[in-house]
Biopython code that builds the backbone (N, CA, C, O; Angstrom):
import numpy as np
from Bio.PDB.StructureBuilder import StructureBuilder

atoms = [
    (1, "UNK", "N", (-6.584, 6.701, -11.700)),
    (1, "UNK", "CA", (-6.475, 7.952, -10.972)),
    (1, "UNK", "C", (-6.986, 9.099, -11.837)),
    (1, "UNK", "O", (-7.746, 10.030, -11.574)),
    (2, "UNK", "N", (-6.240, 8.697, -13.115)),
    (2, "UNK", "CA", (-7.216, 10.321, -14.492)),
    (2, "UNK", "C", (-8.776, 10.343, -14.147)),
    (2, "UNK", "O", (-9.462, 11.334, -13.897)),
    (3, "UNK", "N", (-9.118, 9.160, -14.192)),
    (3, "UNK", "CA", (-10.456, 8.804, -14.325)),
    (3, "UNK", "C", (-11.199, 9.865, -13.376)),
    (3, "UNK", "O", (-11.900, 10.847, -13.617)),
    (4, "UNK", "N", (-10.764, 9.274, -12.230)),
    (4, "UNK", "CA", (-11.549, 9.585, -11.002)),
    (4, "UNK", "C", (-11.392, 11.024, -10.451)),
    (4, "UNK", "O", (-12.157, 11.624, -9.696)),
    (5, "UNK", "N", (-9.938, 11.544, -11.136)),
    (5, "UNK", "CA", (-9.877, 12.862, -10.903)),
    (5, "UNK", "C", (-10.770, 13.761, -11.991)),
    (5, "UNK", "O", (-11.290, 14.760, -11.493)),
    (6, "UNK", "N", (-11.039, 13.514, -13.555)),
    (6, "UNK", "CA", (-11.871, 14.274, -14.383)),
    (6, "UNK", "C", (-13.242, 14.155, -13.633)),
    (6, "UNK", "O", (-13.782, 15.188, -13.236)),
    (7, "UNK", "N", (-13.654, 13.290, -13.486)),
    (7, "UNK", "CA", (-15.038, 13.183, -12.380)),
    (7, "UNK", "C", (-15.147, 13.912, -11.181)),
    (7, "UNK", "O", (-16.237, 14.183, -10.676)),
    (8, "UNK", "N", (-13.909, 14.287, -10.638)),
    (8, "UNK", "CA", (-14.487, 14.830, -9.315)),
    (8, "UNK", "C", (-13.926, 14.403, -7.927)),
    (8, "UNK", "O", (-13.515, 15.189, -7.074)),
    (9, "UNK", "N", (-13.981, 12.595, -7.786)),
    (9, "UNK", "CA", (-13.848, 11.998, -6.824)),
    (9, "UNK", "C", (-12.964, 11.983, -6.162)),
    (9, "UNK", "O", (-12.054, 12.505, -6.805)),
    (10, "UNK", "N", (-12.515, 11.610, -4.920)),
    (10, "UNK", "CA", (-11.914, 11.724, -3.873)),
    (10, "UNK", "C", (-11.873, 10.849, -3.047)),
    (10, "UNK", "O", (-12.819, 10.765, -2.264)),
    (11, "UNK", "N", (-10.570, 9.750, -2.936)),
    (11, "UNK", "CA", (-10.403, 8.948, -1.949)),
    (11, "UNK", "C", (-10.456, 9.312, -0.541)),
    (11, "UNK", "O", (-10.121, 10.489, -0.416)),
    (12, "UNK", "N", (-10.725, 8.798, 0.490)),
    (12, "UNK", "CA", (-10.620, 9.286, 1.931)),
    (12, "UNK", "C", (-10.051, 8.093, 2.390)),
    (12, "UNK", "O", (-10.897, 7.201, 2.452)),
    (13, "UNK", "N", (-8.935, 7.750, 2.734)),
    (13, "UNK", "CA", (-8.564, 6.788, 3.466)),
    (13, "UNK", "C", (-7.915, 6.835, 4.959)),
    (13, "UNK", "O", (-7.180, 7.785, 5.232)),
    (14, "UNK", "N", (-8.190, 5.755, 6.000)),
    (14, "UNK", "CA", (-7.286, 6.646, 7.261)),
    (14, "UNK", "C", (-6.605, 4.961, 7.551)),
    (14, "UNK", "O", (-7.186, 3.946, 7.166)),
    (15, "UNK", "N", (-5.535, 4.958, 8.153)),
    (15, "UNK", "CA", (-4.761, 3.674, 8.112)),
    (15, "UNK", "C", (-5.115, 3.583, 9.576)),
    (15, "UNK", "O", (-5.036, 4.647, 10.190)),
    (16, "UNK", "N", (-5.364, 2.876, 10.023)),
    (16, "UNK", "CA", (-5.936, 2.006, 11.573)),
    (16, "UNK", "C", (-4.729, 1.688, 12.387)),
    (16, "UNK", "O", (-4.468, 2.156, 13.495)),
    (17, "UNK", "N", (-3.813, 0.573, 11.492)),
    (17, "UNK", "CA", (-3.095, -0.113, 11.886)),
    (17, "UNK", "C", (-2.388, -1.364, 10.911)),
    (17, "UNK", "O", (-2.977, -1.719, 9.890)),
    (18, "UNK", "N", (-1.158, -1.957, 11.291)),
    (18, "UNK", "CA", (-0.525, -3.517, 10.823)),
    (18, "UNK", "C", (-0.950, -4.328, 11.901)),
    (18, "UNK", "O", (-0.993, -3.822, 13.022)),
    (19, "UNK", "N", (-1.280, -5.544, 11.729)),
    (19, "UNK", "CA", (-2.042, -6.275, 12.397)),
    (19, "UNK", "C", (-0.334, -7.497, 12.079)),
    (19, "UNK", "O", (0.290, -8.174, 12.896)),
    (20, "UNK", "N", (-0.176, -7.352, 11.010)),
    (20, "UNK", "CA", (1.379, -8.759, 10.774)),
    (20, "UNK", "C", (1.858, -8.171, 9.636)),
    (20, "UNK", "O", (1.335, -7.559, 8.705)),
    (21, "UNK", "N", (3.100, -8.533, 9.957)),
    (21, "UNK", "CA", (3.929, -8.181, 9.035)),
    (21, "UNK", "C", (4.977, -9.474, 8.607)),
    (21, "UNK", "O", (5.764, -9.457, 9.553)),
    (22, "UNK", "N", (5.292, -10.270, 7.955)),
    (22, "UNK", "CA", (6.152, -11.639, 7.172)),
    (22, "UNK", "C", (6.723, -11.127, 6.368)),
    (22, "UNK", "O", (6.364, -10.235, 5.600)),
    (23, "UNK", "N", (8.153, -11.908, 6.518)),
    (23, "UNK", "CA", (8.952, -11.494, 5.336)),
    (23, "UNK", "C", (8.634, -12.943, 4.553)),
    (23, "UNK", "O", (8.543, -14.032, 5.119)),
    (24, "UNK", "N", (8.507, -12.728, 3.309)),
    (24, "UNK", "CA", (8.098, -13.543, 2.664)),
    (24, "UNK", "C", (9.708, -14.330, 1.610)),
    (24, "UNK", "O", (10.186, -15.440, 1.375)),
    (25, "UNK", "N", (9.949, -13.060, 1.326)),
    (25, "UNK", "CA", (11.255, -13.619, 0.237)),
    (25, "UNK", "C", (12.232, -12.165, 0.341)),
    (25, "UNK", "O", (11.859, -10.993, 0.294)),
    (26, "UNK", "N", (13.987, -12.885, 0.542)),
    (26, "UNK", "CA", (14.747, -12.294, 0.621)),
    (26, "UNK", "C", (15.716, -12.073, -0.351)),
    (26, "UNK", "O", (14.844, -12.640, -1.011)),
    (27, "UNK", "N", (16.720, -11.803, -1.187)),
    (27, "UNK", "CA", (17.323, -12.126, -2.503)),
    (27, "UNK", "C", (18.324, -10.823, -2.830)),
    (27, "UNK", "O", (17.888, -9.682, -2.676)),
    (28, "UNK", "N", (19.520, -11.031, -3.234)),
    (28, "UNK", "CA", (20.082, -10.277, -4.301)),
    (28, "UNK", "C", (20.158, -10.322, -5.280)),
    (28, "UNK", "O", (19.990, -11.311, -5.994)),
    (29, "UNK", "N", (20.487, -9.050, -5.640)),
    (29, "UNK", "CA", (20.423, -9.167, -7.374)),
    (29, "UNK", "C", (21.247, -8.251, -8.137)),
    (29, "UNK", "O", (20.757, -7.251, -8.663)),
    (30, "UNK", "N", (22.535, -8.559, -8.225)),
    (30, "UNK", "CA", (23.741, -7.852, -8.182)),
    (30, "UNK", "C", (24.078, -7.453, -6.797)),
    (30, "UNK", "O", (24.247, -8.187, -5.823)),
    (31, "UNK", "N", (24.163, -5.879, -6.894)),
    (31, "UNK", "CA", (24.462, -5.560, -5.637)),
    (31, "UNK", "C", (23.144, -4.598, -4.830)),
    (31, "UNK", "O", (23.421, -3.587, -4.185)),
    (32, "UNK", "N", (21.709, -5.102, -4.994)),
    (32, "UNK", "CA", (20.818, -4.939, -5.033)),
    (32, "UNK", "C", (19.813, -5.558, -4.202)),
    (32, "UNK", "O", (18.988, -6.324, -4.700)),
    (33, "UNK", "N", (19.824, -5.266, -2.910)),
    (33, "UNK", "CA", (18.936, -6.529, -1.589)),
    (33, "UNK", "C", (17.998, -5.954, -1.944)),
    (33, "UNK", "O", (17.877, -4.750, -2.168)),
    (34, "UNK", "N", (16.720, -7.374, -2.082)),
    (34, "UNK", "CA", (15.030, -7.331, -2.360)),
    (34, "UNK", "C", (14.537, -8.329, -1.043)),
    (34, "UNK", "O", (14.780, -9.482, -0.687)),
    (35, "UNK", "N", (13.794, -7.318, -0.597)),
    (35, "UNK", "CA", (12.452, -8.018, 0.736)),
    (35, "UNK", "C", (11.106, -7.424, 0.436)),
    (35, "UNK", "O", (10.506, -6.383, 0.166)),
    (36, "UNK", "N", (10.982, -8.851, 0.667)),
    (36, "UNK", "CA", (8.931, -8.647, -0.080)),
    (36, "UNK", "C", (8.524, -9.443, 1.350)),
    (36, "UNK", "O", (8.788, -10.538, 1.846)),
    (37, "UNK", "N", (7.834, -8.417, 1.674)),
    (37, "UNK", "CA", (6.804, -9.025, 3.077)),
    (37, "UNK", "C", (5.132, -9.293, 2.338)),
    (37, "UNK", "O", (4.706, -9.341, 1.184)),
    (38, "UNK", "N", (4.587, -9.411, 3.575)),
    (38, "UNK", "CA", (2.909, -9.717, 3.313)),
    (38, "UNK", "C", (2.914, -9.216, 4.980)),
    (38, "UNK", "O", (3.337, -9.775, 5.992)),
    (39, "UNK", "N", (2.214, -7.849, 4.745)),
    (39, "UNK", "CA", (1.204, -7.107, 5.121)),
    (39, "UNK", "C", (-0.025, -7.077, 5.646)),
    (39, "UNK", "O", (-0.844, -7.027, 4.728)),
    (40, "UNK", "N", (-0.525, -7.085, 6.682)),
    (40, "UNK", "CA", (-2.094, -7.417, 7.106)),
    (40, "UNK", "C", (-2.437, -6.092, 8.005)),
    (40, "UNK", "O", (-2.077, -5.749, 9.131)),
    (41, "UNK", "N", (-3.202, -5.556, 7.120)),
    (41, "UNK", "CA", (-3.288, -4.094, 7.838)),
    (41, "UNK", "C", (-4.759, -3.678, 8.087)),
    (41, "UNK", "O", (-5.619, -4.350, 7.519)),
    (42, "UNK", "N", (-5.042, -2.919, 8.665)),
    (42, "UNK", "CA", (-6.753, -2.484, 8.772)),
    (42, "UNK", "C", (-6.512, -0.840, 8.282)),
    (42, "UNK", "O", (-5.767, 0.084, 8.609)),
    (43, "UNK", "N", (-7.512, -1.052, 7.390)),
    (43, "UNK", "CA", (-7.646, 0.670, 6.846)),
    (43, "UNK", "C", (-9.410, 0.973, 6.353)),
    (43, "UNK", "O", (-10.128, 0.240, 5.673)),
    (44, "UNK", "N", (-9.648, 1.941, 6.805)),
    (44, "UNK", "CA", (-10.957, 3.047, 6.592)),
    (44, "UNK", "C", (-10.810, 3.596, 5.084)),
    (44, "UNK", "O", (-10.095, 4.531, 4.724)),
    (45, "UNK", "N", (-11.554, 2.893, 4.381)),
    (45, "UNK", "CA", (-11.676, 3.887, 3.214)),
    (45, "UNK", "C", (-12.823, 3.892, 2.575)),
    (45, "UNK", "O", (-13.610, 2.953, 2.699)),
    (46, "UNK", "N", (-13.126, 5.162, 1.648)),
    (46, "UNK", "CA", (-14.355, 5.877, 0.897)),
    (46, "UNK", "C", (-14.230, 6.507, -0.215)),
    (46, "UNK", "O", (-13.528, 7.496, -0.003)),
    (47, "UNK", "N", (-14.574, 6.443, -1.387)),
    (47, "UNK", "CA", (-14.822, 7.231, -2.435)),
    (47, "UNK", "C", (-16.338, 7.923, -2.177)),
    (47, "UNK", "O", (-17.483, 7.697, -1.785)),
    (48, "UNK", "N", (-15.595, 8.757, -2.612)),
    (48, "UNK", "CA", (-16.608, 10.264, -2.849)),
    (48, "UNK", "C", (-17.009, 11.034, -4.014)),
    (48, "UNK", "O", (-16.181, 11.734, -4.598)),
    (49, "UNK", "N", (-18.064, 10.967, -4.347)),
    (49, "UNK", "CA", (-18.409, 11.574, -5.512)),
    (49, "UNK", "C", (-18.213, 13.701, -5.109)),
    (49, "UNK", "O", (-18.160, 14.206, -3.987)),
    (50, "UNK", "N", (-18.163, 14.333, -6.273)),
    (50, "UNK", "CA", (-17.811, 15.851, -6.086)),
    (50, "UNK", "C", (-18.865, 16.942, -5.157)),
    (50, "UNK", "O", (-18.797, 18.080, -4.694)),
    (51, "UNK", "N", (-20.058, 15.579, -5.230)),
    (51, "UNK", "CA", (-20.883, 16.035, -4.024)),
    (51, "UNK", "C", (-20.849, 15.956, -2.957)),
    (51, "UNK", "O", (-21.556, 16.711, -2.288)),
    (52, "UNK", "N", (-19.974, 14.964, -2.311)),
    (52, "UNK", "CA", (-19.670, 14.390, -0.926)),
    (52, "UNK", "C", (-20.086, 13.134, -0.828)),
    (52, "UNK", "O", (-19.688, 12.497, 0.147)),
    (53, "UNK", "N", (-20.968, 12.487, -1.790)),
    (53, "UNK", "CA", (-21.483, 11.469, -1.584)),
    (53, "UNK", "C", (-21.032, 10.326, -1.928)),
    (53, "UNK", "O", (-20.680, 9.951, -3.046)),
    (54, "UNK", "N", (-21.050, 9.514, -0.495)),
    (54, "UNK", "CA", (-19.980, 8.049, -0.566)),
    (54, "UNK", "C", (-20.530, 7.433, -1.865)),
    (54, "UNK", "O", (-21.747, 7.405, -2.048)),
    (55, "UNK", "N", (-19.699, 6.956, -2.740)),
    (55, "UNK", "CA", (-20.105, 5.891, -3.841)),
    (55, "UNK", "C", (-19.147, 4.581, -3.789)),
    (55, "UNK", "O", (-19.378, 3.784, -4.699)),
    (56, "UNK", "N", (-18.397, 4.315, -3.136)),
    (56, "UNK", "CA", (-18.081, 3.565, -3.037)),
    (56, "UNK", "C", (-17.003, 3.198, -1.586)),
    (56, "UNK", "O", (-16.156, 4.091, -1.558)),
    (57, "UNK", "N", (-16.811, 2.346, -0.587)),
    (57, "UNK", "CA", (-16.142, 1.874, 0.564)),
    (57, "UNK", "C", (-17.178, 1.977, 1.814)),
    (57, "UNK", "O", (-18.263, 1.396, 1.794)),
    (58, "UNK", "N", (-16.823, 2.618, 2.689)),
    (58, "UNK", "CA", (-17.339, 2.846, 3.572)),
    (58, "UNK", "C", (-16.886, 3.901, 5.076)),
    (58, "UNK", "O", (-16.430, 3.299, 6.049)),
    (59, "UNK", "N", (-17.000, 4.961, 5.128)),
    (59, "UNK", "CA", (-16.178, 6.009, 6.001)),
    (59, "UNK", "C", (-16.222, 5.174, 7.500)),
    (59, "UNK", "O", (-15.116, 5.067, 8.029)),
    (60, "UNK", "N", (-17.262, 4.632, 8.169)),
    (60, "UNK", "CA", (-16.792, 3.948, 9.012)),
    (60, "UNK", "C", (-16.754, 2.894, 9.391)),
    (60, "UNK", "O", (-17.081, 2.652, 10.553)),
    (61, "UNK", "N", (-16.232, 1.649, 8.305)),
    (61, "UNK", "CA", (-15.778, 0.466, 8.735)),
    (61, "UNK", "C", (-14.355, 0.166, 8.214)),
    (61, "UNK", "O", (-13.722, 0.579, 7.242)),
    (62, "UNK", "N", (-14.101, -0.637, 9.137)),
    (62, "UNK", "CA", (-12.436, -1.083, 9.322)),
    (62, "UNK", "C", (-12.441, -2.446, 8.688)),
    (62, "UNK", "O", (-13.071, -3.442, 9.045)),
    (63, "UNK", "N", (-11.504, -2.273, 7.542)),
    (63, "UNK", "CA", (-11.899, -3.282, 6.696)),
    (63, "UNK", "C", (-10.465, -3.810, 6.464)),
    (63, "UNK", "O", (-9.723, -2.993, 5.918)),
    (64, "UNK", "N", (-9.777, -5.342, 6.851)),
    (64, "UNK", "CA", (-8.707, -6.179, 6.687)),
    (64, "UNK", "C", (-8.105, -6.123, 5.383)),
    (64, "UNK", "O", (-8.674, -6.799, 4.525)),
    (65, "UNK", "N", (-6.989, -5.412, 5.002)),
    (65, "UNK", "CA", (-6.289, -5.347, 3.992)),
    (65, "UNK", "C", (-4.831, -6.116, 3.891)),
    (65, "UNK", "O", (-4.027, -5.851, 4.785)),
    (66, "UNK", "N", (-4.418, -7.087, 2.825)),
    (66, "UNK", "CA", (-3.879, -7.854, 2.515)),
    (66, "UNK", "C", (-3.007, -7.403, 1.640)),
    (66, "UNK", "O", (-3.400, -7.553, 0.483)),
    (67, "UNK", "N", (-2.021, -6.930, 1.740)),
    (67, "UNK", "CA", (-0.973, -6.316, 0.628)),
    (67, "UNK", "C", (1.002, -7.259, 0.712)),
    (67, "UNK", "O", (1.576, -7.879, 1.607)),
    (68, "UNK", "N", (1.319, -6.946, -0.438)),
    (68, "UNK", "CA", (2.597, -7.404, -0.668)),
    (68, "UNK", "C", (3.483, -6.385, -0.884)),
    (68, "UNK", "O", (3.557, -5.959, -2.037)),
    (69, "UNK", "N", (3.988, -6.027, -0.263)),
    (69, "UNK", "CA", (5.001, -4.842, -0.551)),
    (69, "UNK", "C", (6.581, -5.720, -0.994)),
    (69, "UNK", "O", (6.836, -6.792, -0.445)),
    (70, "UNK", "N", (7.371, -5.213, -1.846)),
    (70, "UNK", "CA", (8.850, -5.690, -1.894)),
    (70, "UNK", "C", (9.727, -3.902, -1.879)),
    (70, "UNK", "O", (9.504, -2.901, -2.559)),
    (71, "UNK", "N", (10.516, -4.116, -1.018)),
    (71, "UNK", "CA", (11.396, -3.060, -0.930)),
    (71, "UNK", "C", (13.117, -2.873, -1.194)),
    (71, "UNK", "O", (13.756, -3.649, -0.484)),
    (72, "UNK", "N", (13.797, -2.170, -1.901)),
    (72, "UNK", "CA", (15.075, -2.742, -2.436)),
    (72, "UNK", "C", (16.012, -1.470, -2.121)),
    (72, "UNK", "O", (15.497, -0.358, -2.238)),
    (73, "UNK", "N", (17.274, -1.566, -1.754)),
    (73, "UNK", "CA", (18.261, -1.378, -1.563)),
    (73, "UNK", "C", (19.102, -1.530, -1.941)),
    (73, "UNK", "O", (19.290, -2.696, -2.286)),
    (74, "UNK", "N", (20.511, -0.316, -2.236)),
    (74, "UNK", "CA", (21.269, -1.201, -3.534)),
    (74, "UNK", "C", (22.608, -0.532, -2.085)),
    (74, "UNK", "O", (22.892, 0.530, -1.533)),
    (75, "UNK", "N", (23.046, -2.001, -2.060)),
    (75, "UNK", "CA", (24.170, -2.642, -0.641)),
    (75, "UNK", "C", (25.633, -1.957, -1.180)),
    (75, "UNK", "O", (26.665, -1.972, -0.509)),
    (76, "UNK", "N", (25.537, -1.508, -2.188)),
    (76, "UNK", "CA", (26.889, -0.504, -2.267)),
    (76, "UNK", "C", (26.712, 0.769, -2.101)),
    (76, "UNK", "O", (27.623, 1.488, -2.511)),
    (77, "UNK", "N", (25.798, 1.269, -1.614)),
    (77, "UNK", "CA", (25.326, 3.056, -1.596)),
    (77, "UNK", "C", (25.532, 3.305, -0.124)),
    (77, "UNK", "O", (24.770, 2.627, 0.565)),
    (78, "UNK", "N", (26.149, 3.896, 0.385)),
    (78, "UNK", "CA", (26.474, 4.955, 1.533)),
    (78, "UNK", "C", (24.356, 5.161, 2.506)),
    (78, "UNK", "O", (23.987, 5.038, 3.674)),
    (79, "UNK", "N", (23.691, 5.458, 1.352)),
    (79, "UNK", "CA", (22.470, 5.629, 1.853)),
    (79, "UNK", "C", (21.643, 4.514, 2.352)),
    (79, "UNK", "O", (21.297, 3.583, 1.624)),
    (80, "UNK", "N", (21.363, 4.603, 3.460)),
    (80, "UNK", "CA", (20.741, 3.610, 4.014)),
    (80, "UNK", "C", (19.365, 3.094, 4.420)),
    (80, "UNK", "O", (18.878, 2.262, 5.185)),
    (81, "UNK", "N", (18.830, 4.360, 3.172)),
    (81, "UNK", "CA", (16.990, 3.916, 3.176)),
    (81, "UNK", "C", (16.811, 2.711, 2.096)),
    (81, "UNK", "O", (17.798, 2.305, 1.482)),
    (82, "UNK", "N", (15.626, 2.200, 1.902)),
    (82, "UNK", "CA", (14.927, 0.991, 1.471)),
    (82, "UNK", "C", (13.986, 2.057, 0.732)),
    (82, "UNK", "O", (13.385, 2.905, 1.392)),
    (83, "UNK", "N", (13.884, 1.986, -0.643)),
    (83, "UNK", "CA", (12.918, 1.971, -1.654)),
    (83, "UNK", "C", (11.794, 1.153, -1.825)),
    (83, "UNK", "O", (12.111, -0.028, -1.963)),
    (84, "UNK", "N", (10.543, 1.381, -1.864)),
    (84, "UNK", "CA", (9.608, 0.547, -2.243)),
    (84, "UNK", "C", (9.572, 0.689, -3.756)),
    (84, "UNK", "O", (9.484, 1.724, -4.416)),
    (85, "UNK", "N", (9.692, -1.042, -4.318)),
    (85, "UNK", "CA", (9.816, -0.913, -5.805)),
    (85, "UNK", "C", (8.695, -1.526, -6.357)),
    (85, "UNK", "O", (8.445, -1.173, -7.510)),
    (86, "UNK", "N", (7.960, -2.338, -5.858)),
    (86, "UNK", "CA", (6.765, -2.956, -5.519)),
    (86, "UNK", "C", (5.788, -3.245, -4.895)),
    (86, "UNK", "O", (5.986, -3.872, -3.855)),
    (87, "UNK", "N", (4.325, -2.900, -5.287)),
    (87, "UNK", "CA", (3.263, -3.289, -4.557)),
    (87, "UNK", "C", (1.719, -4.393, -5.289)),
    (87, "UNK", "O", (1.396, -4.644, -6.450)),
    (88, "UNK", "N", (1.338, -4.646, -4.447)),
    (88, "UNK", "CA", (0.046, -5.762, -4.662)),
    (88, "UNK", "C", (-0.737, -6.240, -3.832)),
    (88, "UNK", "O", (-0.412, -6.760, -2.765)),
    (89, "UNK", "N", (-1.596, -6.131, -4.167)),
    (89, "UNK", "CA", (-3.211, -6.578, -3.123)),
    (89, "UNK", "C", (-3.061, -8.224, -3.075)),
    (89, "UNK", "O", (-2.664, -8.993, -3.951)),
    (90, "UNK", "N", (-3.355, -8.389, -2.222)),
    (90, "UNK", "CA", (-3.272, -10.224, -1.934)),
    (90, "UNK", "C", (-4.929, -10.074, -2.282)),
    (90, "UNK", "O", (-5.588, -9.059, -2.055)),
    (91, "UNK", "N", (-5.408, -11.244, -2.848)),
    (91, "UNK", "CA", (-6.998, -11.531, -2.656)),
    (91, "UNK", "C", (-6.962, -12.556, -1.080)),
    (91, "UNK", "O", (-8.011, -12.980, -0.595)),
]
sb = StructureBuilder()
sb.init_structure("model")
sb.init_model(0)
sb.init_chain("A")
sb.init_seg("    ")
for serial, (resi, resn, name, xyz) in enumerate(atoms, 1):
    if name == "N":
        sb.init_residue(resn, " ", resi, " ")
    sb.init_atom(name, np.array(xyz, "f"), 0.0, 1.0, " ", f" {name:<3s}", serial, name[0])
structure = sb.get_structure()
């Protein structure tokens, strides 16, 4: 992210859609619930050089993205959102 920000560049991404969503693995860990799905999503994205000029993705194609998210919750807290504590690109 330093990188690309001393240069200039600029992600453009637009999210399409989830195409599937699997829970893959469920688990505690103390008092600590972990769910890791696999993700199949379509997203638009482009790098941009400080000129405007695409250098890398593509602004209009919809391109199948494969991700692992795990999200955790700690089952003794009053609060009842889910943290994302983990992420990863599937090849």
């Amino acid at each position: 992210i330093g990188e690309r920000e001393a240069k200039a560049e600029k992600i453009q991404s637009s999210f399409v859609g989830i195409d599937k969503a699997d829970i893959v693995s469920a688990e505690m860990k103390g008092g600590e619930a972990h769910v890791t799905l696999r993700i199949i999503s379509e997203l638009i994205s482009a790098t941009r050089d400080k000129a405007g000029a695409v250098i890398d993705g593509d602004p209009e194609t919809v391109a199948e993205v494969k991700d692992v998210w795990t999200f955790a919750r700690d089952t003794r807290s009053r609060d009842p959102n889910w943290k994302l504590v983990a992420t990863e690109e599937e090849d």
